[in-house]
N, C-alpha and C positions, 0 to 999 in steps of 0.2 A: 737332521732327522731323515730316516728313510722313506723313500715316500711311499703312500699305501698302491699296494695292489688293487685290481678288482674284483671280486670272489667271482665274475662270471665269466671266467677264461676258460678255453676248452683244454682239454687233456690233454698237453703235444706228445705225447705218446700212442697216441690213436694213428697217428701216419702212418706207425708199423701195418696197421690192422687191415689196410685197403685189400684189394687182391688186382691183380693183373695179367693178361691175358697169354703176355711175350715175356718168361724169366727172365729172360736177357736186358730187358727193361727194369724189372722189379729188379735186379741186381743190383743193378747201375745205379734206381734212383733210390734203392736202402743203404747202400754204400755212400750217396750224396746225403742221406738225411743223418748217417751216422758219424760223418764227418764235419756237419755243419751244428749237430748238437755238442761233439767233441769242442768245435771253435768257440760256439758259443758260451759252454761250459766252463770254458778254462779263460775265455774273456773276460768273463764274469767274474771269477773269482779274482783275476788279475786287477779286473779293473776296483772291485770292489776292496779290496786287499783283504778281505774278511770271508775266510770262507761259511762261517757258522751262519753269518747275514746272506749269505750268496744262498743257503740254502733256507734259509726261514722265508727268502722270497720266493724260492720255487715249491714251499709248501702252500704256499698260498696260491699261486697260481695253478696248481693241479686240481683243485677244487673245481667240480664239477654239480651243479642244480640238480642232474638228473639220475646220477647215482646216488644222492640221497633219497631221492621219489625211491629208486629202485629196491634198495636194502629195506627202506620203509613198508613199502608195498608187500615184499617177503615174509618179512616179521607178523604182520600185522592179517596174512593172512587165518591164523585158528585164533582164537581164545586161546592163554598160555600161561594158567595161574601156579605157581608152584609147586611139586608135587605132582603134577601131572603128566601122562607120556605126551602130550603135544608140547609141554611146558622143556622137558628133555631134549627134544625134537628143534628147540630151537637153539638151544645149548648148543648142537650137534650142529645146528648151521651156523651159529658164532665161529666153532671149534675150523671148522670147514674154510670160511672163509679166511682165517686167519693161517691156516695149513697150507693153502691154494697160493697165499702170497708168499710162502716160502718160509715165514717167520716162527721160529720155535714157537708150539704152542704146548701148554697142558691144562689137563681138566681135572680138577681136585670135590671130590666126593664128598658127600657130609649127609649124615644122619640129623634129624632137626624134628620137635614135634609142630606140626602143623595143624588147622582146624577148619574143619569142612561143614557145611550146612547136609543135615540129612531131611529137615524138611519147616516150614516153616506157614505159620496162616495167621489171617489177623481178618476179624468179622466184627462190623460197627454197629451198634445198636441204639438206634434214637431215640428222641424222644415221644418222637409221633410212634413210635412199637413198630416200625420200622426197622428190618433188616438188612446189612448188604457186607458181602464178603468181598475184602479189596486185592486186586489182581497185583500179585508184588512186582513183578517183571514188568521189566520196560515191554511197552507192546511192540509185535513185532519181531521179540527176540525169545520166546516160549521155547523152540527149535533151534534153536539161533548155537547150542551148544557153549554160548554163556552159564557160570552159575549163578542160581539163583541171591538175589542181594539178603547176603548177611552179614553179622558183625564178626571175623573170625574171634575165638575166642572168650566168646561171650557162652555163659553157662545155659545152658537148657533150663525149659522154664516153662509156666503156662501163666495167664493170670487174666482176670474177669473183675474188671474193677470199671470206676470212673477215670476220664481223662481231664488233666489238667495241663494246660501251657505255660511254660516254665520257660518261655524264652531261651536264651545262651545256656542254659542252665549253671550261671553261677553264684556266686554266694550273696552277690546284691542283687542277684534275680531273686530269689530266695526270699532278700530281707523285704524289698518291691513288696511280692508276695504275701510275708506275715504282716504287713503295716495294712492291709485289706482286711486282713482276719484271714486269708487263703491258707491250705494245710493239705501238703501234698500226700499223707501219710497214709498206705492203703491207696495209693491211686498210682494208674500208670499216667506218668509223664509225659507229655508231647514238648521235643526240645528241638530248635534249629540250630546247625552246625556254625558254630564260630571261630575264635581262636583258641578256645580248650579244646586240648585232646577226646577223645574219642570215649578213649578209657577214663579218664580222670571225668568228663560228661557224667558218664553213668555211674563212677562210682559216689560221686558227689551225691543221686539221687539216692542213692543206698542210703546214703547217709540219714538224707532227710524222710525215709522211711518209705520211699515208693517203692512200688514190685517188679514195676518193668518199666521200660523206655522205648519210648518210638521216635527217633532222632532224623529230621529229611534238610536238604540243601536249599535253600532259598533260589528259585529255577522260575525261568516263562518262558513265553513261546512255543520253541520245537522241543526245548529240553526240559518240560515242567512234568516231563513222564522220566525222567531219568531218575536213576538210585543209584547214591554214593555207598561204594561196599567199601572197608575198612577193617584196622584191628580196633581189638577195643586193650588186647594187652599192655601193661605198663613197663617200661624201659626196653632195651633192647639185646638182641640174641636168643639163641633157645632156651626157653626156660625150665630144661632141665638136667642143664649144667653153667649154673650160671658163674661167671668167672673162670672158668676152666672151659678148654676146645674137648669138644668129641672125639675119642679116641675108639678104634671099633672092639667094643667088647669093654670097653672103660667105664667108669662110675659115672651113673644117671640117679638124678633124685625121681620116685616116683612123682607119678600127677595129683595123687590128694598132699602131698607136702604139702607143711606149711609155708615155705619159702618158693614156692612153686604155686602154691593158693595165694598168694597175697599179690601176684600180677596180674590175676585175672580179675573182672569186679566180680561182685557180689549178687547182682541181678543181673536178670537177661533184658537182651537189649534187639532190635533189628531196625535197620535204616527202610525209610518209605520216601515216596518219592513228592517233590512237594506239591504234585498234584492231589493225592491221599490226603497231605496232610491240612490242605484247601479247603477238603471235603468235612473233615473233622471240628475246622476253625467257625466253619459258618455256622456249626450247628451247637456252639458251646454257651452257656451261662454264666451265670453265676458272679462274679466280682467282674468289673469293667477292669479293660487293660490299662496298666499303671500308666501315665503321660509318656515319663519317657521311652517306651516303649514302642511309641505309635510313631516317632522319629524314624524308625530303621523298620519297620515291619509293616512289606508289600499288601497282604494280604488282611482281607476286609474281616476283620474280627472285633466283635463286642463284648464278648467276656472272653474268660480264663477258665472256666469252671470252676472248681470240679463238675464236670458232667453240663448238663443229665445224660450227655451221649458216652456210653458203654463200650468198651476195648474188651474184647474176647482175644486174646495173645498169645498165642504158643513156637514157641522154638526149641526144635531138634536139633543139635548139632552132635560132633564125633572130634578126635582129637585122637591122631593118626602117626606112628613116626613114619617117616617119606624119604624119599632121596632128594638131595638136592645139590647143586652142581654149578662150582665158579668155574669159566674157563678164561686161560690168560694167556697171552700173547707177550713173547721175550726180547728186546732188544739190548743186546752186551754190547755194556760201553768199550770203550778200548782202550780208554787210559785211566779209569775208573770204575771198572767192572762192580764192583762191591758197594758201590753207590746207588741208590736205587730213587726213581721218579716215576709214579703211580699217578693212571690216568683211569676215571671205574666210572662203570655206570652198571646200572642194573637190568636187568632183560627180563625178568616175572613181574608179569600184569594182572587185574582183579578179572581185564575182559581183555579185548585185541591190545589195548596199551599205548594207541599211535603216538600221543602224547606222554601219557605215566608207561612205563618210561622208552619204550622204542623211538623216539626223536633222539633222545639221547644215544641209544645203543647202534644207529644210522650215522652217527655223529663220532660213533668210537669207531666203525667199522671204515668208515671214510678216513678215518686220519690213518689208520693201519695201508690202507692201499695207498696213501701218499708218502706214507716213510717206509715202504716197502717200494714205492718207485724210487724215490731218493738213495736209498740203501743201494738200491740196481746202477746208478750213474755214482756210487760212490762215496755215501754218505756214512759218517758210522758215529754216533753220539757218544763224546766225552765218556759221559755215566749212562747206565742202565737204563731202559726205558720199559715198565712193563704194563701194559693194557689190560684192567682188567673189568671181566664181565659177572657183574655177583646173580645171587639165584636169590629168591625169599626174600628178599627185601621189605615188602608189603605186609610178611609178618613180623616185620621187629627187627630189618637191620640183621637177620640172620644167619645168611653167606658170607657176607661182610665181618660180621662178628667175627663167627665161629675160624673164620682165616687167619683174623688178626692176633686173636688169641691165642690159634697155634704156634704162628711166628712172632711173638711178643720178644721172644731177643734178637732177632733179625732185626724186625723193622724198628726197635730201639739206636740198632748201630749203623743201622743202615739206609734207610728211609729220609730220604732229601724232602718229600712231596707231595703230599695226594690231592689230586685234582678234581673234583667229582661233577658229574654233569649227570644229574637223571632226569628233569624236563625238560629236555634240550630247548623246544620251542612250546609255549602254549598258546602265545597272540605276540603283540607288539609290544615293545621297550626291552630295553637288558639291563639285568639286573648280575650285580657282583656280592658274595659274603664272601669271607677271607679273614683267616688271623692276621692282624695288621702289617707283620712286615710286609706282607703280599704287596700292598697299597701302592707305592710305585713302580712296579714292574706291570701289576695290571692297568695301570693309566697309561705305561709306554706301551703294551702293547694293542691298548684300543687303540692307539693313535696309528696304527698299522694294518686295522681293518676296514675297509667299507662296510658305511651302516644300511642295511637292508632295505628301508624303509626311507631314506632322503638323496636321491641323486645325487652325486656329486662332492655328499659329506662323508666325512670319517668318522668311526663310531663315537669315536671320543666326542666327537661334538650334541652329537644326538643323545647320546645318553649322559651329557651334564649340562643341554639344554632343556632336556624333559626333567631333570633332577635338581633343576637351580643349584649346579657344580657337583663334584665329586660325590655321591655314595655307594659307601662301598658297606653293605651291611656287617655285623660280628655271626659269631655261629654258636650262640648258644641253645640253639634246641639241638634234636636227635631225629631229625625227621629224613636225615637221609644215609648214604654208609659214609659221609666223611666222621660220623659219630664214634666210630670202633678208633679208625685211626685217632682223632683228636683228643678223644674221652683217654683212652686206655694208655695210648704209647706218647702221645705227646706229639706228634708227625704236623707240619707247618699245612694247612687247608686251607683250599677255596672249591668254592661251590657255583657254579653259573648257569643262568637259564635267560630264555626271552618271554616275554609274559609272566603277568603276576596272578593271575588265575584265568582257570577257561568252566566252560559250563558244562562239559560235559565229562568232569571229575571221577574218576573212577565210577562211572557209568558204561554202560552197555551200547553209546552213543559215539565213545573215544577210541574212532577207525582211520584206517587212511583216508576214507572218504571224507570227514569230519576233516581234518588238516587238512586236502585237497583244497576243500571246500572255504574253508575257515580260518584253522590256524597258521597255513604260511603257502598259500596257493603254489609260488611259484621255487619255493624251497629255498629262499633267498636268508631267512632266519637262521635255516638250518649250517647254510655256508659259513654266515657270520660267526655265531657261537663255535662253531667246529674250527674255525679259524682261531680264536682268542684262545681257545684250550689248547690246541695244537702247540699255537707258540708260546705260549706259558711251557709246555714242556720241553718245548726247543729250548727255549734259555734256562730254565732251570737243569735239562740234562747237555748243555753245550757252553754256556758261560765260563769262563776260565774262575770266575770268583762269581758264588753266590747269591743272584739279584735282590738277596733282603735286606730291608733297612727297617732297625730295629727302635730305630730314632720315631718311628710312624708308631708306634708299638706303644714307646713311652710316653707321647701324646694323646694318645689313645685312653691310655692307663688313668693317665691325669683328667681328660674329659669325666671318666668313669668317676672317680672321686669328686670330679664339682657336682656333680648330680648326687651321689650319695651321702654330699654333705648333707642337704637338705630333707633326709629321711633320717634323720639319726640324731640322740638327743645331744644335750650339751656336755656331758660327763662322757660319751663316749671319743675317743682321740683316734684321727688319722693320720696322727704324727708319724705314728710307726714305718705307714703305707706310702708316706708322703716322701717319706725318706730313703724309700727302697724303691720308688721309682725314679727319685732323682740322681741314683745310683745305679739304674738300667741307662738311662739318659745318656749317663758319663761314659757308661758301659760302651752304650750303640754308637756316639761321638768317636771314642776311641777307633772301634770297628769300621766305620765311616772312614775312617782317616786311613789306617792298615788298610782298608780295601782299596782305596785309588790309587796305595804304593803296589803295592802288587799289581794290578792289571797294568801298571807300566813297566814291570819287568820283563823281561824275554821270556817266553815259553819254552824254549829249550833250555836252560839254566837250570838244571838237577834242585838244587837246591832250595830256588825259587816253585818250580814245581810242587815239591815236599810243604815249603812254609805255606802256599795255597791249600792245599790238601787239607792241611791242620787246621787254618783259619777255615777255609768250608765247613769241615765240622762241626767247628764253634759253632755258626751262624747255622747251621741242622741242629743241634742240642741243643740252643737256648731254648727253646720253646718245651722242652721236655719239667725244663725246670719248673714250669707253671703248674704240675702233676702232684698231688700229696697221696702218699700211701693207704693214707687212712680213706681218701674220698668225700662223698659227701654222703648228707643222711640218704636222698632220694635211691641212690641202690649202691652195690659193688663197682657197677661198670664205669661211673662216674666219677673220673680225680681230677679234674681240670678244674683248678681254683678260680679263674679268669671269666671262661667261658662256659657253660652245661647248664642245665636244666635245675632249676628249683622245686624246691616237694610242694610248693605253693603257688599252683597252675594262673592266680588271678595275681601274684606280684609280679609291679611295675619295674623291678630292674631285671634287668637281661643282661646284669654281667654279675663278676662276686658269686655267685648259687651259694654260696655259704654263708654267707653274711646276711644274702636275701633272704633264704633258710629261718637265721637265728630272730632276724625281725620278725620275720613273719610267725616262726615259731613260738616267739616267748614272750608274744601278749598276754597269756593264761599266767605268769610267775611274776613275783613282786621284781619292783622296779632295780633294784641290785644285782640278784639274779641275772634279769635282760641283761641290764648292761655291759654283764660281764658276758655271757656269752656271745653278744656282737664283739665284743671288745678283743675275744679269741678267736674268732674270725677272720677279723682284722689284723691281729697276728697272723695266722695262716697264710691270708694274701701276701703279707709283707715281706715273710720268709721265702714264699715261691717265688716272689719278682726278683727278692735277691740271690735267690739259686740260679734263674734264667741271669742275670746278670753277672755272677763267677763262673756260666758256662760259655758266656760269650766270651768274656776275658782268655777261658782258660785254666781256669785259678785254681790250683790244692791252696794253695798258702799266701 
């Protein structure tokens, strides 16, 4: 095993940088520093006999604490929400920095509709006849050139009703609620933010007849005046062309469509801060809060209402097309140019973004200056390496999309990879999601970083000592841009970050000072993570053969089905599925076996070369085959049998979305029915395991 670096090594390229007094000196001792990096250089790789390792150590050793303070501190100086010219302004310092290091860059344009608050008031009226109008903005930040906290997205709206507390707002909150006699119908809702989406939230309330939604974060302390801004739209890209990229002067569906109306909910909504929503709770009647409720819920409340306290609710919004703008940074492989490994994070924040997502975009910019040093002493990756910085994000995955979309036959034949990092750091521990082959390549290479947070250890130990062993989560939601690739093209993803939530969430509170202060004082998270992503794309764009193993995939697959036995009735069969994964198994074993003859061939050996090449392939395509044409019911953008979103935001499985779909779907139809359409389903999966499994092979015939 190699053994780890420590991510707090100074830059040895800064020697150049001294200055001195007598040339003839600086001569002499830059000619000694360029002959002693030369020795040590070529020692290294001697000694090591591996050059791809010789430099995966000197990526890590280039890493620097205080140029990620730096790039952070930059970014984080304006508010930078998309669509906006400060929002551009930092596009243009991504583009910059990426230009400055020499590395091919370009910036790709895009039209997108976006949604902006034009004004927004909310006035409580008690029951003592008592008035008060609630200040929405974080205090402090009036001038601050933050915008004010709305839901983009959400439809305009007014409404002067009773408030009722509807908890998570989901469908057993609901049931909670009628077993009281509670009837949220004609009342605006008071919901706190859980694991339902934003959107699927409010339109839930639609459903059960309420007019508006007042939705706040569960906060104390310093951040109990904070406001979580968000979309409330449903699935992701621009929603007015959905499935198809923007083409300028190309076919847009208008904004009253119906396929265009059916992502946005149905009532207006605006997020308050759970200070507001404090104020609201104490002062409510009417049915007492259901038992389990008082389990998870901080705040001192005796009833639910409805009322007697009064919501006076109005929301203006606008709905804008804007510019918006990826910029990408090129590295040509040399012996595999046409191979491509994508490393993205996204740079448009709700406010400064220290955290969502500049940790991460500090974290892209830092790996660019390190293989732009390495490039300078001589490095040049196998295959392609291309960094990229999306725009929009925060409304739906939209730079990302709209990219992917365009080059949907590119990154079908060509796309090894996408790595995504959008909260770089939020607090303490690290977390891994990944499509399974990921699974050991990301265990060997924690086992190459120091962990931030334990002197002495390696990550790998710290994060399967806090985890009681290995997790590595699946990526079935869409909450970040690894969604375009995974959903659409079929492209192998992982996703990493440190911390599992912070409190000041898309608030007006999430600055450099906030992470200074909080989430990673001495920038030691930011190393770590920027380290693990780095070398993920060293071996993935330097490996002579393709670090996946498909073998983790089909165990995986098989875990998925012991869980799903126990949701499904007796007449329905997973022989199908059972048997197309024990056909990926045989698949990956094969693959296994081909992959360790090969990396003992020679490198110079044409021939050997060529059968590598083909076999990478495979192990890049398998994963496409888990894609059906048809998709799933929840939108277009969704074909990933395996992994993606279900139209049924409160079902317990997170993998299958179509099968989860049909259960959830087809309680309302006699028992036949159901079964058959789980049963088609499960066909579905069964076919796509065994496409990924003839792609791994290889196989027409």
């Amino acid at each position: 095993m190699v053994q780890p670096f420590s991510p707090n090594i100074s830059n040895p390229i800064s020697i150049f940088t001294f200055k001195h007094s007598s040339s003839r000196t600086l001569l002499f001792v830059t000619i000694l520093c360029i002959l002693a990096i030369y020795t040590i250089h070529h020692t290294a790789i001697k000694n090591t006999q591996n050059r791809a390792e010789y430099y995966r150590h000197a990526f890590l050793s280039l890493a620097t604490n205080q140029t990620f303070s730096s790039y952070l501190k930059d970014l984080t100086l304006h508010p930078h929400l998309a669509g906006t010219n400060l929002s551009l302004k930092t596009a243009q310092y991504v583009q910059t920095h990426f230009t400055q290091l020499g590395l091919e860059t370009k910036m790709a344009e895009f039209q997108g509709l976006l949604s902006y608050p034009v004004h927004s008031s909310l006035v409580v009226r008690f029951s003592t006849g008592s008035v008060k109008e609630m200040a929405l903005m974080e205090m402090g930040m009036e001038n601050s050139g933050v915008v004010m906290p709305y839901h983009a997205y959400s439809p305009s709206g007014s409404a002067y009703a009773k408030v009722v507390f509807v908890n998570f707002g989901r469908e057993e909150d609901y049931g909670a609620l009628g077993v009281l006699g509670v009837k949220v119908s004609g009342c605006v809702v008071l919901v706190r933010r859980g694991e339902m989406g934003r959107g699927a939230v409010v339109e839930k309330a639609a459903e059960k007849g309420a007019v508006a939604v007042l939705m706040y974060t569960d906060g104390d302390g310093n951040w109990v005046n904070g406001v979580e801004r968000g979309t409330v739209m449903m699935g992701i890209g621009d929603p007015l062309s959905p499935a198809w990229t923007d083409v300028l002067g190309g076919e847009r569906l208008e904004v009253g469509d119906n396929e265009v109306l059916k992502r946005f909910p149905r009532i207006p909504s605006m997020p308050i801060s759970a200070e507001i929503a404090g104020t609201i709770f104490r002062t409510l009647e009417g049915a007492p809060l259901p038992p389990k409720w008082k389990d998870t819920l901080g705040a001192n409340v005796s009833g639910v209402g409805p009322g007697p306290t009064m919501a006076n609710f109005t929301y203006q919004g606008e709905k804008n097309m804007a510019a918006i703008y990826n910029v990408f940074a090129i590295i040509r492989g040399s012996e595999e140019p046409e191979r491509h490994v994508l490393l993205g994070n996204h740079r448009d924040a709700w406010t400064y973004g220290a955290v969502d997502p500049n940790s991460g975009t500090a974290a892209l910019l830092d790996i660019a200056r390190r293989y732009a040093m390495m490039m300078r002493s001589g490095w040049k990756p196998r295959r392609t390496i291309v960094l990229c910085s999306w725009d929009a994000e925060e409304f739906g995955m939209i730079g990302s999309t709209e990219w992917v979309e365009q080059n949907l036959i590119n990154l079908g034949s060509k796309a090894v990879a996408y790595i995504n990092v959008d909260c770089a750091v939020q607090g303490p521990g690290f977390f891994a999601r990944a499509t399974p082959q990921f699974d050991d390549i990301l265990i060997e290479v924690t086992k190459k970083v120091m962990d931030p947070d334990s002197e002495g250890v390696i990550l790998y130990e710290g994060w399967t000592r806090s985890n009681g062993g290995v997790n590595i989560q699946r990526l079935s939601g869409v909450d970040s841009d690894y969604a375009p690739f995974l959903q659409l093209v079929g492209v192998p993803c992982a996703d990493l970050y440190y911390g599992k939530d912070f409190p000041v969430y898309h608030t007006a509170f999430d600055s450099y000072s906030w992470m200074k202060q909080y989430g990673d004082p001495l920038f030691q998270r930011h190393v770590s993570v920027s380290g693990v992503w780095g070398l993920l794309a060293l071996h993935l764009a330097d490996d002579t053969v393709l670090p996946f193993n498909y073998l983790s995939y089909a165990a995986q697959l098989q875990e998925h089905v012991n869980i799903l036995r126990k949701s499904l009735e007796a007449n329905v069969s997973l022989d199908p599925l059972v048997a197309s994964i024990g056909n990926l198994a045989s698949a990956a074993k094969e693959a296994n076996d081909e992959a360790k003859k090969l990396m003992e061939q020679e490198d110079s050996d044409e021939l050997s070369i060529l059968k590598r090449q083909a076999f990478n392939d495979r192990l890049m395509l398998a994963e496409r085959g888990f894609l059906d044409v048809d998709g799933l019911k929840r939108g277009k953008r969704f074909k990933h049998l395996v992994y993606g979103p279900t139209s049924n935001y409160e079902s317990k499985l997170d993998f299958f979305p179509g099968v989860a779909d049909a259960i959830s779907q087809s309680k309302s139809i006699d028992r036949r029915e159901r079964q058959a359409a789980i049963q088609h389903e499960i066909w579905r999966v069964a076919r796509a395991v065994n496409n990924a499994a003839k792609a791994l092979r290889g196989q027409l015939l």
